[in-house]
C-alpha positions as CSV (number, residue, x, y, z in Angstrom):
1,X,84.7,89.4,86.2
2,X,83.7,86.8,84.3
3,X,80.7,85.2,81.7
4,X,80.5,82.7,79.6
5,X,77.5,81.4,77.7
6,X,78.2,78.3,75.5
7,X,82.1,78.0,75.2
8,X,82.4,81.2,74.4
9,X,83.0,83.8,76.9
10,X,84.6,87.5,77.8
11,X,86.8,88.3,81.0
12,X,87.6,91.6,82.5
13,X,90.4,91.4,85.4
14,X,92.4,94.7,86.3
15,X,95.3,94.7,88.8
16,X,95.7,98.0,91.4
17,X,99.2,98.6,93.0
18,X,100.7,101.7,94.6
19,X,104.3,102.0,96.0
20,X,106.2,104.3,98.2
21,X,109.5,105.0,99.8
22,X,111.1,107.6,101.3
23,X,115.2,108.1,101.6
24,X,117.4,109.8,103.7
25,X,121.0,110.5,103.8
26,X,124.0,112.5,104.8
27,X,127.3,111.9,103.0
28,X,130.7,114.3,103.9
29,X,133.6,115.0,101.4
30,X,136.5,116.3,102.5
31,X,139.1,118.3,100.0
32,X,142.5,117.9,99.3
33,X,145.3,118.0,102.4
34,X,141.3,117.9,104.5
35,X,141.3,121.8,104.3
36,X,137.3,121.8,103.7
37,X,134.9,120.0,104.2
38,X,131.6,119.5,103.0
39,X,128.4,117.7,103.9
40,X,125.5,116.5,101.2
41,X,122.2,116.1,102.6
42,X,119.9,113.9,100.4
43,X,115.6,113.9,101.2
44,X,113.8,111.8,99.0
45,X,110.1,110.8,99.1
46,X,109.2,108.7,95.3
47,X,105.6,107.4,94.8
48,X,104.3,104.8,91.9
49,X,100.5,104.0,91.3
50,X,99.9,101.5,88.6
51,X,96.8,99.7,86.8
52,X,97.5,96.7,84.8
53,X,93.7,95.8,83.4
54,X,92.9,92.2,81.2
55,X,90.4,92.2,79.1
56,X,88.9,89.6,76.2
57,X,87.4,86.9,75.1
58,X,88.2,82.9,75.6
59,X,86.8,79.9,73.5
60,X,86.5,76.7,75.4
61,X,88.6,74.3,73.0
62,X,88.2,70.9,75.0
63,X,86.0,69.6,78.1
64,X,88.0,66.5,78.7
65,X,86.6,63.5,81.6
66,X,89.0,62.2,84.5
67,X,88.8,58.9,85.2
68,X,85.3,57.4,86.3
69,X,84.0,60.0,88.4
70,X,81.4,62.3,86.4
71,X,82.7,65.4,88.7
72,X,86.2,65.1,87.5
73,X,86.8,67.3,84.5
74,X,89.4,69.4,82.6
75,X,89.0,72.2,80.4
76,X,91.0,73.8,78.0
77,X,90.4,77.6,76.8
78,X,92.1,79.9,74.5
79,X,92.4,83.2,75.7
80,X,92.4,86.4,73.2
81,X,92.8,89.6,74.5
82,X,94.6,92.9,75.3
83,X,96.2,94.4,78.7
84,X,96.1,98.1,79.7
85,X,98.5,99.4,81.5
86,X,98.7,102.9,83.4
87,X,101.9,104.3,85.1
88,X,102.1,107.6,87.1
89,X,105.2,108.5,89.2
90,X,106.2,111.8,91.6
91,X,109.5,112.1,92.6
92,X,110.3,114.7,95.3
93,X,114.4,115.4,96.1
94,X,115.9,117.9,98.4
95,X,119.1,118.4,98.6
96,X,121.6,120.5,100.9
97,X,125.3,121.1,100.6
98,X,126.6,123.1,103.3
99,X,130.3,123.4,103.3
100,X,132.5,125.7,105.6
101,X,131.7,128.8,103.6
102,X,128.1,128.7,103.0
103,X,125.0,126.5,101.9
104,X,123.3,125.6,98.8
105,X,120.1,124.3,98.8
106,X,118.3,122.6,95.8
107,X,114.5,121.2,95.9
108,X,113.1,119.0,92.5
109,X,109.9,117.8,91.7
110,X,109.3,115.7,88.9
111,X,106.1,113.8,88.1
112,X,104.7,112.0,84.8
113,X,102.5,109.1,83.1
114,X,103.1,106.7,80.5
115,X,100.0,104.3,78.8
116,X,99.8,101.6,76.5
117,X,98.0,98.3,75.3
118,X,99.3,95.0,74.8
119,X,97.7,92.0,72.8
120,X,98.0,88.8,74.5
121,X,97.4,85.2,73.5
122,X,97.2,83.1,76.1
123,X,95.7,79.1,77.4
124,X,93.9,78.5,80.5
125,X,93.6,74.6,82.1
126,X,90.8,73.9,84.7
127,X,90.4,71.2,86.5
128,X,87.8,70.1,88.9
129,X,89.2,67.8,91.0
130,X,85.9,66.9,92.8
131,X,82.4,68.9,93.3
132,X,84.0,71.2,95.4
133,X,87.4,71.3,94.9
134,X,89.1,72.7,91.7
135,X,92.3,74.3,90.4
136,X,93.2,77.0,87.4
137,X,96.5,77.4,85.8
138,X,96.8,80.3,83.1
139,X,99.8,81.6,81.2
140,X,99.4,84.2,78.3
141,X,102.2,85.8,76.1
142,X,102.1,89.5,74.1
143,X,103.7,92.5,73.7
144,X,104.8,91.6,70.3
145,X,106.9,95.2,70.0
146,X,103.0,97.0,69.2
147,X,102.8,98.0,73.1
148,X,105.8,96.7,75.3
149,X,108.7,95.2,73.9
150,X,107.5,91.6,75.5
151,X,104.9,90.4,78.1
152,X,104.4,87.7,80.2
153,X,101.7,86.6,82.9
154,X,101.7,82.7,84.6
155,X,99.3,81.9,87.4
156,X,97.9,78.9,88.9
157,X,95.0,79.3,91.7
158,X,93.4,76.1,94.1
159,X,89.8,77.1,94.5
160,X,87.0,75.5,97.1
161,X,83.4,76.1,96.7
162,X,81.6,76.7,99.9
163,X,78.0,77.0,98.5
164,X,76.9,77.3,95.0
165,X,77.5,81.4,94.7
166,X,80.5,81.7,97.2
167,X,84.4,80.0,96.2
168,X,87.4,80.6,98.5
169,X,90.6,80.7,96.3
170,X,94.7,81.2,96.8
171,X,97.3,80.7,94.3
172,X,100.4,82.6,92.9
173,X,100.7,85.1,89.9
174,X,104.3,86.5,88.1
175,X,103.7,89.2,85.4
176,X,106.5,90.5,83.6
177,X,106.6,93.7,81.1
178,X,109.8,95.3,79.1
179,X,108.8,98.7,77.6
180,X,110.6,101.4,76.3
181,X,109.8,104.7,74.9
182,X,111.2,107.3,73.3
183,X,115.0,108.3,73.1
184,X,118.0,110.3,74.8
185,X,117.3,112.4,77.9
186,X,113.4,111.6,77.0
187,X,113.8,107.7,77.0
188,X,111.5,105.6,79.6
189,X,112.3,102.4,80.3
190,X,110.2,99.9,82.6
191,X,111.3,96.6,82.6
192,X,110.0,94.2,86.3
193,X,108.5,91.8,87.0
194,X,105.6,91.7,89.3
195,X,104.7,88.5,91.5
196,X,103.7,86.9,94.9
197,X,100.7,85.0,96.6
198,X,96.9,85.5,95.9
199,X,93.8,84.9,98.1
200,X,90.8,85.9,97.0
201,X,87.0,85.3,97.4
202,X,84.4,84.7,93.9
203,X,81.0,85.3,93.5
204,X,79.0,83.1,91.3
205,X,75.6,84.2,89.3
């Protein structure tokens, strides 16, 4: 979500992702001289949700012509703003040893959150190519050590305006994030990078 009046504007853009996988495995040990055996039975099911929300302001700093053609125009913004992220994790384990003499079984559940904010600074080029063809590049920087460690977000979009409220868009985004939290047993660590292909549909008002 977007609006602008002027060249000054706010933005509001959050990002959902959930993950899951499940593993399952059997492993056998076998002692010295192969006297015993034993077999280790591993059940595993590890879930991730995740909100990554922009929000801020921009100031358009230029609105530069292309060539002749009145339609052809570029625009530079500078982006200001700040990045929330939300992280919630359940891990479920069982496990099962059974060995010649008996069987041991062990079941853990762990779950937890972690939240912060990170300020970004950031440019965004438009161009629009023709009436109805345009393209968007945006790459922002932040972090700075007051949330994450260091962040990072690129992403370029080709857009194509079917009427005057309705634009069909696909591009590609990569956001990276290094945090880190506390220390010892208690340390959290979440260091990715996120990317892949985009297609969207906007709205215009």
């Amino acid at each position: 979500m977007e609006a602008k009046k002027g060249r000054w504007g706010f933005f509001l853009d959050p990002t959902y992702m959930k993950l899951k996988t499940s593993v399952e495995g059997t492993r056998s040990f076998r002692g010295p001289l192969g006297q015993r055996t034993a077999d280790l039975l591993v059940d595993a099911d590890m879930s991730m949700e995740q909100w990554a929300v922009d929000f801020g302001g921009f100031y358009e700093l230029a609105k530069i012509p292309v060539g002749q053609d009145k339609d052809k125009m570029m625009y530079l913004d500078l982006l200001a703003g700040g990045r929330y992220w939300y992280l919630s994790g359940d891990i479920d384990v069982g496990l099962v040893l059974d060995t010649d003499r008996n069987q041991v079984v062990r079941n853990i559940s762990e779950s937890g959150s972690k939240q912060w904010i990170d300020p970004f600074i950031g440019l965004r080029t438009r161009f629009q190519l023709t009436k109805d063809l345009m393209t968007v590049f945006r790459g922002d920087v932040g972090g700075f050590s007051i949330g994450s460690k260091f962040a990072w977000n690129v992403s370029g979009y080709l857009g194509y305006s079917v009427s005057e409220m309705v634009s069909l868009w696909a591009g590609y985004r990569a956001l990276g994030v290094n945090y880190q939290s506390g220390s010892g047993n208690s340390k959290f660590v979440y260091d990715v990078t996120i990317q892949g292909p985009v297609i969207g549909v906007g709205f215009h008002f």
